[in-house]
C-alpha positions in Angstrom: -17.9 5.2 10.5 -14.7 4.5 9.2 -11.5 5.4 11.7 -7.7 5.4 10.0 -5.0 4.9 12.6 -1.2 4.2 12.4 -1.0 -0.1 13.0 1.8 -2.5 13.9 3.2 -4.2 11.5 2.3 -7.2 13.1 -1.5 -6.2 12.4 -1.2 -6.0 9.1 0.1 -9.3 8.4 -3.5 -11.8 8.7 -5.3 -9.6 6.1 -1.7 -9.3 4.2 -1.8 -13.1 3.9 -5.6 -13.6 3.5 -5.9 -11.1 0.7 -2.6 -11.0 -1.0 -0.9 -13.9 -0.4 -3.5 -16.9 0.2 -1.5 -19.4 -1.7 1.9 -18.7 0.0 3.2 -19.7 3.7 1.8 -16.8 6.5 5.8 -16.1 6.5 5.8 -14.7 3.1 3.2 -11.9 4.8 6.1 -10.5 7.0 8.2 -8.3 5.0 11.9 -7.8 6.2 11.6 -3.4 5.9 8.7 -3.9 8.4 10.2 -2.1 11.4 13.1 0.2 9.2 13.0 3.7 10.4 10.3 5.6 8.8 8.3 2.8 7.9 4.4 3.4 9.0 1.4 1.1 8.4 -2.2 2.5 8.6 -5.3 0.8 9.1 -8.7 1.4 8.5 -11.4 0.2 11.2 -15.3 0.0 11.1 -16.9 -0.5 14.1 -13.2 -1.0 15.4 -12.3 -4.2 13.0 -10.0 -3.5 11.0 -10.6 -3.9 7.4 -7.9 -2.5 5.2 -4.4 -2.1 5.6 -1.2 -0.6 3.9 2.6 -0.4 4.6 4.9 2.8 3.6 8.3 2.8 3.3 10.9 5.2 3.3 12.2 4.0 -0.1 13.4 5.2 -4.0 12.5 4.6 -7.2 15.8 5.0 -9.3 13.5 5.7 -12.3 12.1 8.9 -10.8 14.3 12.1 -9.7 13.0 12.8 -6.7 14.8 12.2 -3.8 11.3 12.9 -1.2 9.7 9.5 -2.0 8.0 6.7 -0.1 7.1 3.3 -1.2 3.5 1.9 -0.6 3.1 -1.8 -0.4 0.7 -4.5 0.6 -3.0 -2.6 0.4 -5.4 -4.7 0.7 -9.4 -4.5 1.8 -11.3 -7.8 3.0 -13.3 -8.6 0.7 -16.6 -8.0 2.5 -15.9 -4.6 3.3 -14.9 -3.6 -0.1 -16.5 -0.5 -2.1 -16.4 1.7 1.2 -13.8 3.9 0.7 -11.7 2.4 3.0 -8.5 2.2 1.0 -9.0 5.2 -0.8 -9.4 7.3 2.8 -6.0 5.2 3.7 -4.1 6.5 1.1 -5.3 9.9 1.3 -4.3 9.7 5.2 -0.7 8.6 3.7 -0.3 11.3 1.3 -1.3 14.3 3.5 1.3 12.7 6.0 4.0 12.5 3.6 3.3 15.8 2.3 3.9 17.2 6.1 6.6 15.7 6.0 8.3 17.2 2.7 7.6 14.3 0.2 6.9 14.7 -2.9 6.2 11.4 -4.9 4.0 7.7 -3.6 4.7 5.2 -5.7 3.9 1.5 -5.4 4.6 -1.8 -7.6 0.7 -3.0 -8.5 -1.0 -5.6 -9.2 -2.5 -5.0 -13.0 -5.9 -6.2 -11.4 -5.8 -3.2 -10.0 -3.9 -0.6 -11.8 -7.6 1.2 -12.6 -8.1 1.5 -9.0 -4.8 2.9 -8.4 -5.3 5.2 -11.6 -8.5 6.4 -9.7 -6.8 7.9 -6.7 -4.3 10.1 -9.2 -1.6 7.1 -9.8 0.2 7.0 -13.2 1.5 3.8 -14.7 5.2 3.9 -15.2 7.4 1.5 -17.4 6.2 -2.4 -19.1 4.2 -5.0 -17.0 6.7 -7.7 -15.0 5.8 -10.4 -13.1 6.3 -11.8 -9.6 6.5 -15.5 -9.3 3.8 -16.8 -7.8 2.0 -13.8 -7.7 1.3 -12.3 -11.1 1.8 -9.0 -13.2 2.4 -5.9 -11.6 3.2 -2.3 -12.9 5.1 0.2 -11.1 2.6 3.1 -10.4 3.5 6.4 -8.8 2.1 9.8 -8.0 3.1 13.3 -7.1 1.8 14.9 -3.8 
């Protein structure tokens, strides 16, 4: 059975590096808004290994007119455990916590690989494709809770 719990940052970052940023330094998997106030990170566990992971932060979009808005960053599944639900149970986790807590929009800069995935649990696209260097084309995506 699948378990979501609140993480450390810290156990986020070997899947962060492994999934989304193989072809980087392990450095580049610790973000610097890891331990602001109101950031949270959830995990999802099966048979207590953790096998997804995702970071919130308390952070704006200027494009959107909401002021109740958190930032999701860094989702990622291994691979071998994808097709569970796992991510999709962490997100819904994230939103009914946010929602407690008087937000109103999630929104998240994606990878275009996965902007269906993201358009599956309720996400809209917003804006034109950019590009990170040396990680590829994202989309900003956001939704309303």
């Amino acid at each position: 059975m699948i378990e979501i719990r609140e993480v450390s940052p810290e156990m986020t970052y070997d899947i962060r590096h492994q999934i989304l940023r193989p072809h980087l330094p392990y450095e580049e998997s610790i973000y610097d808004t890891d331990h602001d106030e109101g950031a949270f990170h959830l995990g999802a566990f099966l048979n207590d290994k953790l096998i997804t992971i995702a970071s919130f932060y308390k952070e704006s979009f200027p494009d959107f007119s909401s002021e109740k808005q958190y930032r999701l960053r860094a989702m990622a599944t291994l691979d071998e455990h994808r097709m569970l639900g796992a991510g999709r149970r962490v997100v819904t986790y994230a939103e009914e916590k946010l929602r407690d807590e008087g937000f109103d929009l999630l929104w998240c800069n994606g990878r275009t690989t996965v902007q269906a995935y993201y358009e599956k649990l309720g996400f809209y696209a917003h804006g034109d494709v950019f590009h990170y260097p040396q990680i590829g084309p994202h989309i900003i995506m956001y939704k309303e809770l």
